[in-house]
DSSP file (Angstrom, degrees, kcal/mol; ACC not computed):
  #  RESIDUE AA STRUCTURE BP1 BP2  ACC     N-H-->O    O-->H-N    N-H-->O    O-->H-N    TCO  KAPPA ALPHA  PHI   PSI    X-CA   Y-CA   Z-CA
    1    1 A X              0   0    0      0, 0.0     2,-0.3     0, 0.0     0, 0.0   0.000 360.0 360.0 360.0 147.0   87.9  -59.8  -91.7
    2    2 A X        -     0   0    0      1,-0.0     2,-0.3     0, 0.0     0, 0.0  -0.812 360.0-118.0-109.6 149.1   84.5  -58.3  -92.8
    3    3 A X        -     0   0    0     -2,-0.3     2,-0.3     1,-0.0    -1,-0.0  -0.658  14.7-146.0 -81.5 155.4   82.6  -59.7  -95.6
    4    4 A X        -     0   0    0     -2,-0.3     2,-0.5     0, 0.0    -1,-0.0  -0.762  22.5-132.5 -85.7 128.7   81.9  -57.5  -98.8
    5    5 A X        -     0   0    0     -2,-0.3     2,-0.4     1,-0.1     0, 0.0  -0.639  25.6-114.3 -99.0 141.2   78.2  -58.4 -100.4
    6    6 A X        -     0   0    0     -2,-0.5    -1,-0.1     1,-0.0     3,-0.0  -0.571  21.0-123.6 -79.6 133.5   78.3  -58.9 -103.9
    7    7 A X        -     0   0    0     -2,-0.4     2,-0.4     1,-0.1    -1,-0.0  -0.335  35.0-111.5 -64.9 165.4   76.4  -56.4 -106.1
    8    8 A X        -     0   0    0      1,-0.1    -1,-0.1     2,-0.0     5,-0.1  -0.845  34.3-113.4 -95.3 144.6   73.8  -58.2 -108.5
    9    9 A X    >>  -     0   0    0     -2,-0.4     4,-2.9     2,-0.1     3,-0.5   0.140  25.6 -99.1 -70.9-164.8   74.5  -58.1 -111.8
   10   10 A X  H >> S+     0   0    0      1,-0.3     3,-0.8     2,-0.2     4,-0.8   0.995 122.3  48.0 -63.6 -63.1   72.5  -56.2 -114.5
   11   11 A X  H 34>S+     0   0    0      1,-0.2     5,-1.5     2,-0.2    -1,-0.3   0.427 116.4  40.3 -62.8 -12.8   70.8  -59.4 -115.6
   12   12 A X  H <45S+     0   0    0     -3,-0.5    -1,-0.2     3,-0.2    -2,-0.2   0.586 114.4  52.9-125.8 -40.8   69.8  -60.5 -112.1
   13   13 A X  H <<5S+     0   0    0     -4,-2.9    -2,-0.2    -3,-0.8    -3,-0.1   0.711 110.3  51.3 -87.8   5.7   68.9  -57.0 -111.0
   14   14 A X  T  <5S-     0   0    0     -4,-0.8    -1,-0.2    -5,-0.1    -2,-0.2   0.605 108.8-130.4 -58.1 -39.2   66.6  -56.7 -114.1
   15   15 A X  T > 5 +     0   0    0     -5,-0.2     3,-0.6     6,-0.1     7,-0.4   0.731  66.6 131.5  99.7  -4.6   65.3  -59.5 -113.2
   16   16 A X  T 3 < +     0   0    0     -5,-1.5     7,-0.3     5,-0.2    -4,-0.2   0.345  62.3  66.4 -98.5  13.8   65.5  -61.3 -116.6
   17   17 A X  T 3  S+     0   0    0     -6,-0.2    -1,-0.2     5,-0.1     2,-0.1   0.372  97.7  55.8-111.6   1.5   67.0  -64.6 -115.4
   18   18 A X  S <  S-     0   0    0     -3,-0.6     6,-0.4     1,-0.3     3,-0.4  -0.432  93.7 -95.3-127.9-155.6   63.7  -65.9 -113.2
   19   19 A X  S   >S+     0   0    0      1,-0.2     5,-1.7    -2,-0.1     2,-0.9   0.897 120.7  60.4 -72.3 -73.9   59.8  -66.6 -113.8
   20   20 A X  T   5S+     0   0    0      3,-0.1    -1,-0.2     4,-0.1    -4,-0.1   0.469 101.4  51.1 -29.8 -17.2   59.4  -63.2 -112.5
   21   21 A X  T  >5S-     0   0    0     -2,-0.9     4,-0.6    -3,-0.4    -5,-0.2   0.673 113.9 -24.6 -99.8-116.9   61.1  -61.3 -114.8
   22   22 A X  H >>5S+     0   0    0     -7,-0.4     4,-1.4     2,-0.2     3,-1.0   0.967 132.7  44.5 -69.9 -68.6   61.4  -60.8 -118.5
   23   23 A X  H 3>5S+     0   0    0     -7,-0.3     4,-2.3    -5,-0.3    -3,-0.1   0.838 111.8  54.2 -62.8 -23.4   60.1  -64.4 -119.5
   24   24 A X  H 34<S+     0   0    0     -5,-1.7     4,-0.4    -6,-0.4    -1,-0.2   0.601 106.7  46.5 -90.7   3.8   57.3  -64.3 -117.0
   25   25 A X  H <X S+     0   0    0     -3,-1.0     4,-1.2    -4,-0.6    -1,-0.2   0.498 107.9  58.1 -90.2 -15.2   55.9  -61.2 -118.2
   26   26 A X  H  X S+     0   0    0     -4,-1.4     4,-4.3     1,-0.2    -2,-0.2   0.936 114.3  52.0 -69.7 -44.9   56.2  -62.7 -122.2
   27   27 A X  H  X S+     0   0    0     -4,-2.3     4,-0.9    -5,-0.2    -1,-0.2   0.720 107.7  37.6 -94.7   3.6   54.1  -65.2 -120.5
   28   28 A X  H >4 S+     0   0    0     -4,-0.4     3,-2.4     2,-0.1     4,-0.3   0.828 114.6  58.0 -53.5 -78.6   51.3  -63.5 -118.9
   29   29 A X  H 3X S+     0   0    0     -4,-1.2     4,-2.3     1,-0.2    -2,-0.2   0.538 111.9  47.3 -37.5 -26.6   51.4  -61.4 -121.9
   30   30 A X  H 3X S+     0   0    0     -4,-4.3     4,-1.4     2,-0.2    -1,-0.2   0.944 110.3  46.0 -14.8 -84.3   50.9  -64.9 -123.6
   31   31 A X  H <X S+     0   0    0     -3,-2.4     4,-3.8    -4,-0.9    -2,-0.2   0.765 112.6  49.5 -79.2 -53.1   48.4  -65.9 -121.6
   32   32 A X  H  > S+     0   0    0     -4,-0.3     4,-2.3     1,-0.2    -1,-0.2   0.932 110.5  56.6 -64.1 -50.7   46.2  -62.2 -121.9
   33   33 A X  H  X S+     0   0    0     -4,-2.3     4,-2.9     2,-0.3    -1,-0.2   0.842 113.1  34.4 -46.8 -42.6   46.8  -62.6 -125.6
   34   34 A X  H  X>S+     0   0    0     -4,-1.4     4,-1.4     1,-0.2     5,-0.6   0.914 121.2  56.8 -77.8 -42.8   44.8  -66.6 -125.7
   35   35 A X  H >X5S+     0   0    0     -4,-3.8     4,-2.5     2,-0.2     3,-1.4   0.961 101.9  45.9 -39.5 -53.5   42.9  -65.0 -123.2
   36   36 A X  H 3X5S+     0   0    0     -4,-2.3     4,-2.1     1,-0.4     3,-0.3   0.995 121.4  41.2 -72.0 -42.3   41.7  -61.8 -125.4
   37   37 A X  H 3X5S+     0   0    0     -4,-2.9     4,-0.7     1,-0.3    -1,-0.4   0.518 105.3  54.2-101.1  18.4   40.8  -64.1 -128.4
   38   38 A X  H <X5S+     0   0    0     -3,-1.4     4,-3.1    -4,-1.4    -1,-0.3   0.577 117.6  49.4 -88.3 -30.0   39.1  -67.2 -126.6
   39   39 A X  H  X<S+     0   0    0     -4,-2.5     4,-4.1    -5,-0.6    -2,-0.2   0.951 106.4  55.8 -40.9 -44.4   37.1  -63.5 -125.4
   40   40 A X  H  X S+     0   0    0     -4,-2.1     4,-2.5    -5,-0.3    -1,-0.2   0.954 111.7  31.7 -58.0 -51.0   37.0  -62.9 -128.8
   41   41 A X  H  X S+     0   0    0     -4,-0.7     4,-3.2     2,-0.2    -2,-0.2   0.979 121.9  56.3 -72.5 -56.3   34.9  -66.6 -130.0
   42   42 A X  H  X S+     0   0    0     -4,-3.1     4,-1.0     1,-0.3    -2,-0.2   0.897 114.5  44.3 -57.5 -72.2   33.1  -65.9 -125.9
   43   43 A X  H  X S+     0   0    0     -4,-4.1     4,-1.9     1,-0.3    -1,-0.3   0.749 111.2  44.9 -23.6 -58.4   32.0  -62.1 -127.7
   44   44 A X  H  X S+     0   0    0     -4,-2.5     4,-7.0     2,-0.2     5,-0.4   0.963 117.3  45.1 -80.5 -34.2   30.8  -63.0 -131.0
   45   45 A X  H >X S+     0   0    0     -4,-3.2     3,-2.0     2,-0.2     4,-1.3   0.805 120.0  48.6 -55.9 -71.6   28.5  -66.3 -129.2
   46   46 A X  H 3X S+     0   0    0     -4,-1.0     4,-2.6     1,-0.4     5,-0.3   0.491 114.0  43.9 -41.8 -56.7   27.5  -63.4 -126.5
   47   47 A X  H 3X S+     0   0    0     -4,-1.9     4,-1.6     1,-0.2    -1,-0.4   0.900 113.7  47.1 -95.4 -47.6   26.8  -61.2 -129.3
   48   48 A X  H <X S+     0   0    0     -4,-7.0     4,-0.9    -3,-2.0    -2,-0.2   0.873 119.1  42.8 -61.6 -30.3   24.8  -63.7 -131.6
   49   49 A X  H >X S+     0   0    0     -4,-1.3     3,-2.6    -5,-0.4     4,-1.3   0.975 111.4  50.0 -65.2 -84.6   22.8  -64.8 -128.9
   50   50 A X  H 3X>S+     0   0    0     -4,-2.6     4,-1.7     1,-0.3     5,-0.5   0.716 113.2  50.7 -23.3 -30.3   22.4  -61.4 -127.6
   51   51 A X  I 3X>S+     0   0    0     -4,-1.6     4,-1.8    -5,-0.3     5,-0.6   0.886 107.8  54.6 -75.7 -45.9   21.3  -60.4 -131.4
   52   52 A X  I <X>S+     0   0    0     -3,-2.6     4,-1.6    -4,-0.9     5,-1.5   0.959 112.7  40.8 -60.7 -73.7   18.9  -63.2 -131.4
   53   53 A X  I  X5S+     0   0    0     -4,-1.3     6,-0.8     3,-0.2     4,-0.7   0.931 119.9  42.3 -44.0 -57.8   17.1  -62.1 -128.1
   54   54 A X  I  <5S+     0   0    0     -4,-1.7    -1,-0.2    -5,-0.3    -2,-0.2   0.909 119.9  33.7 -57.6 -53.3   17.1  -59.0 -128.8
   55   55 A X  I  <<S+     0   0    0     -4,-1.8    -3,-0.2    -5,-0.5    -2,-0.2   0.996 130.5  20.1 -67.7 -52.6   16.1  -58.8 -132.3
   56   56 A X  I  <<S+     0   0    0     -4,-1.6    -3,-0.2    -5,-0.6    -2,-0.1   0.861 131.8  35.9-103.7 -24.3   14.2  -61.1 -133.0
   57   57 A X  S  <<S-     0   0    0     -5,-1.5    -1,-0.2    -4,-0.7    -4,-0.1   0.211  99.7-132.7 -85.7  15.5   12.4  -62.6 -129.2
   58   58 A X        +     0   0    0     -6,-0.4     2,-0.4     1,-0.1    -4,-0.2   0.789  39.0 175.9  21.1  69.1   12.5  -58.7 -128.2
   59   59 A X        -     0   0    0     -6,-0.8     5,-0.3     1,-0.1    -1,-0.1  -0.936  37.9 -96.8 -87.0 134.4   13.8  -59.3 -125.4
   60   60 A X    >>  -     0   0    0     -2,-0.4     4,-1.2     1,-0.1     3,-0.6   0.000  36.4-121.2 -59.9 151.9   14.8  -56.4 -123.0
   61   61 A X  H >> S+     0   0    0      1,-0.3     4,-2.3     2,-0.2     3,-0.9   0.996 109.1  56.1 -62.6 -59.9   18.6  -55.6 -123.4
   62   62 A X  H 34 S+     0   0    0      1,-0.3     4,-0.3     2,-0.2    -1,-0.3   0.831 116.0  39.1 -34.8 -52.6   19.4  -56.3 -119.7
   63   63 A X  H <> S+     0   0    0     -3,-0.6     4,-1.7     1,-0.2    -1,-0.3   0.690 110.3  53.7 -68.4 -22.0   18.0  -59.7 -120.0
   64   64 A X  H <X S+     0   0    0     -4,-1.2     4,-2.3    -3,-0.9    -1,-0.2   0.687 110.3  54.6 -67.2 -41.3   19.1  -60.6 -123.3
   65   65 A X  H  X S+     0   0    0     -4,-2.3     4,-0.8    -3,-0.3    -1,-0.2   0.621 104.4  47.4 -66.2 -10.0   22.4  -59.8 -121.9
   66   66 A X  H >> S+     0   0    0     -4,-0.3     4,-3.4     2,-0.2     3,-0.7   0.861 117.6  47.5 -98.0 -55.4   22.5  -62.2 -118.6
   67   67 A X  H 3X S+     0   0    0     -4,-1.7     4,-0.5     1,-0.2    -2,-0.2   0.939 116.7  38.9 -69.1 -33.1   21.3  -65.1 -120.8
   68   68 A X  H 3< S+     0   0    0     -4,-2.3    -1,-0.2     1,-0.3   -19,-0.2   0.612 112.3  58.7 -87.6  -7.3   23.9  -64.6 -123.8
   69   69 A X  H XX S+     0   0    0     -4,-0.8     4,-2.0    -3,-0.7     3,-1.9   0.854  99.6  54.2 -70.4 -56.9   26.3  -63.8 -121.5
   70   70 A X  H 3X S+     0   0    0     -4,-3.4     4,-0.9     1,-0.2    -2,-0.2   0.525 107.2  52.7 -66.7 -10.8   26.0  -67.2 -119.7
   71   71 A X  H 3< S+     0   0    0     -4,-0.5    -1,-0.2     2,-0.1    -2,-0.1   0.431 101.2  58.2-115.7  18.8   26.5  -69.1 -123.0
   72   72 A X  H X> S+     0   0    0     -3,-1.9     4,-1.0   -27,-0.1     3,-0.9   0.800 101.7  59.1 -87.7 -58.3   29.8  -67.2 -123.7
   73   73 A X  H 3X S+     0   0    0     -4,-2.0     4,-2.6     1,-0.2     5,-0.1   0.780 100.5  56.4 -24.4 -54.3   31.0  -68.7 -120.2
   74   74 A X  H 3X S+     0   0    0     -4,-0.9     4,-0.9     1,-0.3    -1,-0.2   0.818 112.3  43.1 -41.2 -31.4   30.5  -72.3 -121.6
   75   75 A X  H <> S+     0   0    0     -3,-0.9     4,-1.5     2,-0.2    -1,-0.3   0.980 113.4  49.5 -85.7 -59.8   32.6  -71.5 -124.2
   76   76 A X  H  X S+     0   0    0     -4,-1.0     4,-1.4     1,-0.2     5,-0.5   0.834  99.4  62.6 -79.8 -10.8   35.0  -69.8 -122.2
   77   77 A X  H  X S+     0   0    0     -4,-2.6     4,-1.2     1,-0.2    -1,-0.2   0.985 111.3  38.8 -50.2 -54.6   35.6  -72.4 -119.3
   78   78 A X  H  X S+     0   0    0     -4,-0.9     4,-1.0     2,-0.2     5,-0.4   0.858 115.9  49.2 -87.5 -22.1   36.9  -74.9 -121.4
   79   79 A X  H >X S+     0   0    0     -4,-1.5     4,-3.3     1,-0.2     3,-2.2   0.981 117.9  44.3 -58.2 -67.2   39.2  -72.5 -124.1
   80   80 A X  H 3<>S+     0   0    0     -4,-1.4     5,-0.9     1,-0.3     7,-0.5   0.800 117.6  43.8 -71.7 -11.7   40.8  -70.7 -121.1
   81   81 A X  H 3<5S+     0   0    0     -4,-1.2     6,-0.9    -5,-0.5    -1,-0.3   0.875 121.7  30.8-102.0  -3.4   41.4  -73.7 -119.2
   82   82 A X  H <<5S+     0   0    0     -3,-2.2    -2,-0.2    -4,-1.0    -3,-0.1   0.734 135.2  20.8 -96.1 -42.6   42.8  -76.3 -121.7
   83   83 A X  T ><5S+     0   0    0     -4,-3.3     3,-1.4    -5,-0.4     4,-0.2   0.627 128.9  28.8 -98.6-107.9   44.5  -73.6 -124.0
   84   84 A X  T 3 5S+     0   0    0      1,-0.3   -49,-0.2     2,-0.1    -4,-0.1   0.643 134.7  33.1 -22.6 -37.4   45.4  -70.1 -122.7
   85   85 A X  T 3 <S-     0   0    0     -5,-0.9    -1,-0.3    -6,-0.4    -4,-0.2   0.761  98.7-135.0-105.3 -26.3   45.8  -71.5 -118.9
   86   86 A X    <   -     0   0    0     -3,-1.4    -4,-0.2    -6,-0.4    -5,-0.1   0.608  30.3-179.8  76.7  15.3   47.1  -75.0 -119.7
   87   87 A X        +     0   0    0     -6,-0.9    -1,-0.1    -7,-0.5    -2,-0.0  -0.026  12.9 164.6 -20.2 122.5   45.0  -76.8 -117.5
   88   88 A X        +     0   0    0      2,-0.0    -1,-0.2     0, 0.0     3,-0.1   0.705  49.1  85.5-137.5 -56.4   46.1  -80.5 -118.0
   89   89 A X  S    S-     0   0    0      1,-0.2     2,-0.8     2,-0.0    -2,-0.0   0.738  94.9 -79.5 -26.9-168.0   44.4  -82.0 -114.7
   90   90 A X        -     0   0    0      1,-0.0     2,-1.1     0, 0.0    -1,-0.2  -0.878  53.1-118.1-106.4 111.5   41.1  -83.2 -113.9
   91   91 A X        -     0   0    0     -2,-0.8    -1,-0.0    -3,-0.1     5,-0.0  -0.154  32.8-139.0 -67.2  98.0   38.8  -80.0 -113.3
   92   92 A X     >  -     0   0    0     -2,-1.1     4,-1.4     3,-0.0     5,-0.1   0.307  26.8-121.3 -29.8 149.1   37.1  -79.8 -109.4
   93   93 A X  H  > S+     0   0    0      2,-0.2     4,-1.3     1,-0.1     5,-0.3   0.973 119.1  66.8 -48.5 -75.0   34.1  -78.8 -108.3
   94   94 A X  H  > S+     0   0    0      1,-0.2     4,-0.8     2,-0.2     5,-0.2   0.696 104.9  35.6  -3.2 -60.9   36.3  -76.5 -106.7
   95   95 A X  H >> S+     0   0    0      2,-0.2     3,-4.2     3,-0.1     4,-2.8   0.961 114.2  60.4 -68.6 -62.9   37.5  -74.6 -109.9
   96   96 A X  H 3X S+     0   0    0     -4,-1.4     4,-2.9     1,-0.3     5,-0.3   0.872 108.8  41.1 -38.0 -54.6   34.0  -74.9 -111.4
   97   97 A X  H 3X S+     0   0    0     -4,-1.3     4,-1.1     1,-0.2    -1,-0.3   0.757 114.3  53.2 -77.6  -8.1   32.5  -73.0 -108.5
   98   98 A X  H <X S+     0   0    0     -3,-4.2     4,-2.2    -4,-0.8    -1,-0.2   0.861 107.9  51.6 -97.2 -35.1   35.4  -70.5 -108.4
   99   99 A X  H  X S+     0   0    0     -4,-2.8     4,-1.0     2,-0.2    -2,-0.2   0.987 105.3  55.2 -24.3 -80.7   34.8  -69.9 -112.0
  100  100 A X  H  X S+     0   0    0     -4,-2.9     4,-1.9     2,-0.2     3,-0.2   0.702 106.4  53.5  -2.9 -61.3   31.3  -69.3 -111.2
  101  101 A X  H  X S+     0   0    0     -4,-1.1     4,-1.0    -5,-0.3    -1,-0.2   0.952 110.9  42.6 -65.7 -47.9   32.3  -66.7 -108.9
  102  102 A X  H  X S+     0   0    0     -4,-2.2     4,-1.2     1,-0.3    -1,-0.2   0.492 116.2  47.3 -89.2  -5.5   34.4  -64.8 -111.2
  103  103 A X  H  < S+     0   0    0     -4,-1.0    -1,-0.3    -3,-0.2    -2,-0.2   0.900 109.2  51.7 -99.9 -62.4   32.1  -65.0 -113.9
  104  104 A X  H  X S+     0   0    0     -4,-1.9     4,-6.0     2,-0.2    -2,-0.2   0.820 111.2  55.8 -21.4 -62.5   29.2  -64.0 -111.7
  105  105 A X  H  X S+     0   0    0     -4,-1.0     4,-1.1     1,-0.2    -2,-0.2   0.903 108.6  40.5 -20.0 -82.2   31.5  -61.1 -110.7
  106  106 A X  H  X S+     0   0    0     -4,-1.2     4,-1.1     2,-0.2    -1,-0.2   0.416 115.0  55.6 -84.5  -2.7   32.2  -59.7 -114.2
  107  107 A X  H  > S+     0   0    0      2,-0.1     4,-2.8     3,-0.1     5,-0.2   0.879 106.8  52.8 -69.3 -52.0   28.5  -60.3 -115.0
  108  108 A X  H  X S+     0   0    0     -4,-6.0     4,-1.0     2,-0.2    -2,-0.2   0.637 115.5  34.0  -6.8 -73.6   27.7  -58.3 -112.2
  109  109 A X  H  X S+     0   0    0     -4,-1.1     4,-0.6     2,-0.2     3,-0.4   0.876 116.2  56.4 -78.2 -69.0   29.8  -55.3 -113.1
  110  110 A X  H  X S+     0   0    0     -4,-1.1     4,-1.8     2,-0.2    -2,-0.2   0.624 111.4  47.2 -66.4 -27.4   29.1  -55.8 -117.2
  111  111 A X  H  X S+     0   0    0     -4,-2.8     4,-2.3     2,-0.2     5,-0.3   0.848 108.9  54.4 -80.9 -46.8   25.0  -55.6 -116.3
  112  112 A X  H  < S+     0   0    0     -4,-1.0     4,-0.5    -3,-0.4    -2,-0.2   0.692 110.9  46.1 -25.5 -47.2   25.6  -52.7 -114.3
  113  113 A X  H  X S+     0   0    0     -4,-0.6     4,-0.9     2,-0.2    -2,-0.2   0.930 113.4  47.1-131.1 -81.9   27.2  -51.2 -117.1
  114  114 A X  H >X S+     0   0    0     -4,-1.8     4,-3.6     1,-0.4     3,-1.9   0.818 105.7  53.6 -48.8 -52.9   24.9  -52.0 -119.4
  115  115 A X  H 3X S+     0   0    0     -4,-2.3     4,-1.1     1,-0.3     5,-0.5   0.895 113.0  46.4 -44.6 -48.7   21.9  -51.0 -117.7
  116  116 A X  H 34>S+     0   0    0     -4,-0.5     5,-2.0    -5,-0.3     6,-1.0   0.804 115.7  46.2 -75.9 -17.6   23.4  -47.5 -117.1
  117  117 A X  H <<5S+     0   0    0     -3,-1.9     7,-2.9    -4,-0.9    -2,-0.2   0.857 127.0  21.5 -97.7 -33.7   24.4  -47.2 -120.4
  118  118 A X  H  <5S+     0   0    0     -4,-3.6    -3,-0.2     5,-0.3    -2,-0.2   0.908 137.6  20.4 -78.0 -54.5   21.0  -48.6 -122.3
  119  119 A X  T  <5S+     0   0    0     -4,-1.1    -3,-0.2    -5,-0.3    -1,-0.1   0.093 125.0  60.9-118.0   0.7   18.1  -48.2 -120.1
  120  120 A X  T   5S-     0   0    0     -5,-0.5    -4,-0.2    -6,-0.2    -3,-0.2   0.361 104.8 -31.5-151.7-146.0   19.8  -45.8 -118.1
  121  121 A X  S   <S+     0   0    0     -5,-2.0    -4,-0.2     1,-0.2    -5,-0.1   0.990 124.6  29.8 -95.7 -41.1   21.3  -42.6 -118.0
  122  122 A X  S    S-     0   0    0     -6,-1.0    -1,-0.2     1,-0.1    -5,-0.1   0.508  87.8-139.7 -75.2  16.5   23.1  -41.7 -121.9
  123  123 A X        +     0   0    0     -7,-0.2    -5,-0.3    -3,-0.1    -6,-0.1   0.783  35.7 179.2  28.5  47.5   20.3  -44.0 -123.6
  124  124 A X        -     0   0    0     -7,-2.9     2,-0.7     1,-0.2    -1,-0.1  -0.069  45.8 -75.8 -70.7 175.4   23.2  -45.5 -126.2
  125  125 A X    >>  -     0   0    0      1,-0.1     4,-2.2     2,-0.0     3,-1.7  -0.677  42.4-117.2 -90.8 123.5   22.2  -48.0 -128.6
  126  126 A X  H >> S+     0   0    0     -2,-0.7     3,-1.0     1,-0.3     4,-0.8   0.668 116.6  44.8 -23.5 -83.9   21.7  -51.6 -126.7
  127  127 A X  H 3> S+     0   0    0      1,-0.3     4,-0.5     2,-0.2     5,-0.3   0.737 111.5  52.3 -62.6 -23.2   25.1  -53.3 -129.3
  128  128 A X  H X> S+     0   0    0     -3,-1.7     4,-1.4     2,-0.2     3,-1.0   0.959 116.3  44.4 -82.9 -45.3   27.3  -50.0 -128.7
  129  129 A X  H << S+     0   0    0     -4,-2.2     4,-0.4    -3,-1.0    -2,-0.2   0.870 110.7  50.3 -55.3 -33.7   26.6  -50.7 -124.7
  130  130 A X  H 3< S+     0   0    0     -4,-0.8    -1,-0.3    -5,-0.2    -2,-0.2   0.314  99.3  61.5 -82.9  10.5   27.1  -53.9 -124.6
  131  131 A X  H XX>S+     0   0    0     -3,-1.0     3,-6.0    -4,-0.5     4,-1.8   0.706 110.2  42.3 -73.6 -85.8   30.2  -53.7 -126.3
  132  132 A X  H 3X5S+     0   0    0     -4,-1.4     4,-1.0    -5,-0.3    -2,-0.2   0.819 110.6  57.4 -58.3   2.7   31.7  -51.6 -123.4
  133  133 A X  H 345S+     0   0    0     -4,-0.4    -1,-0.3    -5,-0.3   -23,-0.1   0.167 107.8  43.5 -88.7  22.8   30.1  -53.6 -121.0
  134  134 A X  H X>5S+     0   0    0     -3,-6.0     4,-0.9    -5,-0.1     3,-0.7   0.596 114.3  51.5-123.6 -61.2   31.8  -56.5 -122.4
  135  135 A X  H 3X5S+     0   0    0     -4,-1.8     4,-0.7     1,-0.2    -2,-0.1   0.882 107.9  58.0 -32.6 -53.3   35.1  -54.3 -122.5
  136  136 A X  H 3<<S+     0   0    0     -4,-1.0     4,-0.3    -5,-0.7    -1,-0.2   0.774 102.0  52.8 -57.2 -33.2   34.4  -53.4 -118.6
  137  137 A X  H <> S+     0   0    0     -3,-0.7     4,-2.1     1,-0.2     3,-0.5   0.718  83.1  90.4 -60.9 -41.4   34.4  -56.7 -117.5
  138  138 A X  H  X S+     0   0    0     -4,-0.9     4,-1.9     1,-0.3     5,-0.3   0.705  83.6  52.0 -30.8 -47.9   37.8  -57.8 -118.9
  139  139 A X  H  X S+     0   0    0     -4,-0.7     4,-1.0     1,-0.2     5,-0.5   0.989 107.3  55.0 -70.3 -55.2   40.0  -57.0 -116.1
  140  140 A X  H  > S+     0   0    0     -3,-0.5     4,-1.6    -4,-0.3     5,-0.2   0.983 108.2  41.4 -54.0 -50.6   38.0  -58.6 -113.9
  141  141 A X  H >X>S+     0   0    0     -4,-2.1     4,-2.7     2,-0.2     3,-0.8   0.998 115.0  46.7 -52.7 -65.8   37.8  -62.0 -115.4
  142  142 A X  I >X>S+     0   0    0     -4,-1.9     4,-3.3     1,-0.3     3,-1.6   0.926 116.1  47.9 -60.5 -69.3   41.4  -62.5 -116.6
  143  143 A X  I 3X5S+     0   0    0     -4,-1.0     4,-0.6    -5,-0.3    -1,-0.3   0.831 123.6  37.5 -48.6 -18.1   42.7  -61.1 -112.9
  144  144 A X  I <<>S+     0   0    0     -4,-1.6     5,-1.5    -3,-0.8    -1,-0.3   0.956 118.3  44.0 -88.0 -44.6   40.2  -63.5 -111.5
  145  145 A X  I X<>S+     0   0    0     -4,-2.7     5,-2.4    -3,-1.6     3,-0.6   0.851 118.3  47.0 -93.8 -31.0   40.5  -66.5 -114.0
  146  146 A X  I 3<<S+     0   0    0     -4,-3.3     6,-0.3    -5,-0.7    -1,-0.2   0.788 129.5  19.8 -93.8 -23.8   44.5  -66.3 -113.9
  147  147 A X  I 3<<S+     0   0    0     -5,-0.6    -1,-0.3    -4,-0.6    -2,-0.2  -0.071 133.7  38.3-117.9  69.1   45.1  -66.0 -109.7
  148  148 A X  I < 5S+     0   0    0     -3,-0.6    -3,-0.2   -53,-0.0    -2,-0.1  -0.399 122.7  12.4-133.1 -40.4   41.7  -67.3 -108.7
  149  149 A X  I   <S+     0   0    0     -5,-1.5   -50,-0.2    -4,-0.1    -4,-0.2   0.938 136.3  18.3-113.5 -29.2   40.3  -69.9 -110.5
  150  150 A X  S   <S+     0   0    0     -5,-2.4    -4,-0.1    -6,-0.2    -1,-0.1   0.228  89.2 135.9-122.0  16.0   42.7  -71.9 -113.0
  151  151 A X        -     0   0    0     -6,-0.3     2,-0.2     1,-0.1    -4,-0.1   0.018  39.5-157.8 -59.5 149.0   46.3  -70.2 -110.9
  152  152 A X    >   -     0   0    0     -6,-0.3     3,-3.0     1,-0.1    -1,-0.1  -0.726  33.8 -82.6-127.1-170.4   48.9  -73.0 -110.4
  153  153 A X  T 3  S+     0   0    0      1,-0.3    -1,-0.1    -2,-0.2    -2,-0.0   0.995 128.9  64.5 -65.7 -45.5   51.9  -73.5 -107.9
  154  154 A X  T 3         0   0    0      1,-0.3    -1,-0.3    -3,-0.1    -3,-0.0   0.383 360.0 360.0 -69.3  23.1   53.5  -71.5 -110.1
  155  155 A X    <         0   0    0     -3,-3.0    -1,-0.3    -9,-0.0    -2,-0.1   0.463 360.0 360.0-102.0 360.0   51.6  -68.0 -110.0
């Protein structure tokens, strides 16, 4: 007698009954959401600092950016990994330096940015570049910070 294979139902061929499906995209979308506003608190130090350098040490934008940039990280290392990532363990060298990387990464790319946008070829005003250089980075960092650096068994 031959077997017949069962179709999957709606809900299963949706997808809405596993991580993978309907509740594990509400929670990335979660997770991007704690993400964008621990970004938010990372932005405005980035930006006071950056304000600080700039305005008042005149310092050149590119550099003003590297350093105010690196004391938004501080800030975000410990938000995204206690809150938005749910981090509960004891935090590695391991993470630290893969942090590092991704951070490094999306400086990389956001200094690039800047530079082309400030110093560079449209001459915008230094806070309207570094805004979209702040902007540019995002994707990297969350895709980095959420499979690379703070990912669990379950990601």
């Amino acid at each position: 007698m031959r077997k017949t294979r069962r179709l999957p139902t709606i809900k299963r061929a949706q997808g809405m009954d596993d991580n993978r499906g309907f509740k594990g995209m509400r929670a990335r979308i979660k997770e991007l959401l704690k993400f964008s506003l621990v970004g938010g608190m990372n932005t405005l130090v980035d930006f006071g600092v950056f304000a600080l350098l700039t305005g008042l040490v005149r310092l050149e934008p590119t550099v003003s950016h590297v350093l105010s940039y690196s004391c938004g990280v501080v800030n975000s290392y410990f938000f995204n990994r206690r809150w938005t990532f749910k981090m509960r363990n004891k935090s590695s060298l391991r993470e630290v330096v893969r942090f590092v990387v991704v951070n490094l990464l999306s400086l990389g790319l956001s200094t690039l940015v800047i530079n082309y946008l400030v110093e560079g070829g449209p001459s915008l005003n230094e806070y309207l570049g570094k805004l979209i250089a702040t902007l540019s980075a995002l994707a990297v960092n969350f895709t980095g910070s959420r499979l690379f650096v703070f990912k669990r068994s379950d990601n």
